[in-house]
C-alpha positions in Angstrom: 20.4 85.3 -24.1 24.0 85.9 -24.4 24.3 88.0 -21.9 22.8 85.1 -19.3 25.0 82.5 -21.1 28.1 84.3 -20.0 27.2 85.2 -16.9 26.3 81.5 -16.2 29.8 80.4 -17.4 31.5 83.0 -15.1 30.1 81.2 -12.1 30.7 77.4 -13.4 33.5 75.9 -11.6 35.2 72.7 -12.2 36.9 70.2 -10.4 38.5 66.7 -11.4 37.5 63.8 -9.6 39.9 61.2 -8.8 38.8 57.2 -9.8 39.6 54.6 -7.8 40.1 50.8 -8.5 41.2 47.5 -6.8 41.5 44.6 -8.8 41.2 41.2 -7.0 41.9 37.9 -7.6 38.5 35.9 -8.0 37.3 34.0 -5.2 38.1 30.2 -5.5 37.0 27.3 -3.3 38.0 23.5 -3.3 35.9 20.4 -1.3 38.8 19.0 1.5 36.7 17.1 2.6 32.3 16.0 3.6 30.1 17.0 5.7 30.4 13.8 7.9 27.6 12.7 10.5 28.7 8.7 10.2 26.3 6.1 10.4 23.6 7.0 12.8 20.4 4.5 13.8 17.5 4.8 11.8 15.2 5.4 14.6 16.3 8.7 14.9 13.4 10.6 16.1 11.7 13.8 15.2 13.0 15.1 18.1 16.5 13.6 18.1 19.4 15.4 16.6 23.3 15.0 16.0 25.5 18.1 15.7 28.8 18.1 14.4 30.8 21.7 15.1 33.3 22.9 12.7 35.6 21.6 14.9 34.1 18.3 14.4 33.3 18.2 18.4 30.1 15.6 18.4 27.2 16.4 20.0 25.0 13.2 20.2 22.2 13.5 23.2 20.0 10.6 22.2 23.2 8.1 21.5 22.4 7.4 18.4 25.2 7.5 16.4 26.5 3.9 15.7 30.0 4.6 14.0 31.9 5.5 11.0 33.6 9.0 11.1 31.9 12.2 12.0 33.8 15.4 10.9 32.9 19.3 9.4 33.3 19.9 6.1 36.5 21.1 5.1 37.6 23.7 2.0 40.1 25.6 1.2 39.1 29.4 0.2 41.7 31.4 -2.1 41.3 35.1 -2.1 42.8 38.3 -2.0 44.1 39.0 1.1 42.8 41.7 3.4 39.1 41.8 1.3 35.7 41.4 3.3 34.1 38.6 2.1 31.0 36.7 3.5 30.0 33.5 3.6 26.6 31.8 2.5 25.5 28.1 3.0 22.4 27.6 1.0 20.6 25.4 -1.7 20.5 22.5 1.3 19.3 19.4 -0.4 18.8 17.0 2.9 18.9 12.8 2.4 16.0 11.2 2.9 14.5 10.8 6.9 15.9 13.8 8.0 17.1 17.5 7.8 20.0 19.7 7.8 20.1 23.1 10.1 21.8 25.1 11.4 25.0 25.5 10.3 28.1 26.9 12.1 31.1 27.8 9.8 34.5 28.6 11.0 37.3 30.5 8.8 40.6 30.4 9.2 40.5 29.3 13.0 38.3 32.7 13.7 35.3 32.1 15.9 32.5 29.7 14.9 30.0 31.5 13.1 26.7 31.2 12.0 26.7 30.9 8.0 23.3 30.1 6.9 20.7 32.8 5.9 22.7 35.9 5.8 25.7 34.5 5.8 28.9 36.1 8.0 31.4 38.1 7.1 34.9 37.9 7.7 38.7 39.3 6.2 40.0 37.0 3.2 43.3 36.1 3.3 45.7 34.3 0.4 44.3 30.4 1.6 42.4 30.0 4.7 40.1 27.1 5.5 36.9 26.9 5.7 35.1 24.5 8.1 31.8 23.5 8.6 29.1 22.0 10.7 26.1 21.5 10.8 22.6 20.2 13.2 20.9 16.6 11.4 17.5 17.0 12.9 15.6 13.1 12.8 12.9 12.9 10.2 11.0 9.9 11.3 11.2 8.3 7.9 14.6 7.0 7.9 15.6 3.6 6.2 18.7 1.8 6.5 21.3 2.9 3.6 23.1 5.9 2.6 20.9 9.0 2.4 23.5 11.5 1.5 22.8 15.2 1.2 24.1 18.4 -0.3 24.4 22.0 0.1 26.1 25.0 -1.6 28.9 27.3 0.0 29.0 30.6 -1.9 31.7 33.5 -1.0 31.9 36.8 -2.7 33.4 40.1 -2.0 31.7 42.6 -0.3 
């Protein structure tokens, strides 16, 4: 046994292995500004939609919007520069009489984006903003009031 012991030790090699580590600053985001679609007719039908781009360009093919201010979402993202991070719009909690889909996000004046589902990647830097649109789909159930809505923007590292 000791002969097989020191003959296994003769052949052992070793080698250190470096470790590696970034530390980042955690990911913070702050509410600008809504999601804003305005005040739109309550006849809005199953088929009828408004779209409001990040860029808060207004796409209304039915006419039905009847005022107040339509706009994307705006929020500020802080981060460590120069990190991936992606983007995810979930947890969508739609007023009632109609339904929210989808979504286009743009960061930072990049390229609109889709940012539901998967979500989209793109690289972080110091503050960049975050804007976002979205498709309000007609539920055919609509009553005259506010029917506000919701939805949750997550961004991690990758």
């Amino acid at each position: 046994m000791a002969l097989l012991l020191s003959a296994g030790l003769a052949a052992a090699s070793t080698v250190t292995v470096p470790v590696r580590v970034t530390f980042v600053n955690p990911v913070a985001i702050s509410e600008v500004s809504a999601l804003k679609f305005g005040s739109i007719d309550q006849n809005l039908a199953d088929s009828e939609s408004v779209t409001v781009a990040p860029d808060s360009t207004v796409t209304d093919p039915a006419d039905r919007i009847e005022g107040g201010p339509q706009a994307a979402a705006s929020l500020t993202v802080t981060a460590t520069p120069g990190q991936v991070i992606t983007i995810y719009l979930d947890a969508v909690v739609p007023g009632d009489g109609y339904s929210l889909t989808d979504f286009r996000c743009n960061y930072n004046g990049g390229s609109d984006a889709a940012c539901d589902g998967a979500g989209y990647s793109e690289t972080s830097v110091a503050s960049g903003n975050l804007l976002v649109g979205a498709t309000l789909s007609g539920g055919g159930t609509a009553v005259a009031g506010a029917a506000d809505g919701s939805l949750d923007v997550t961004i991690i590292y990758q």
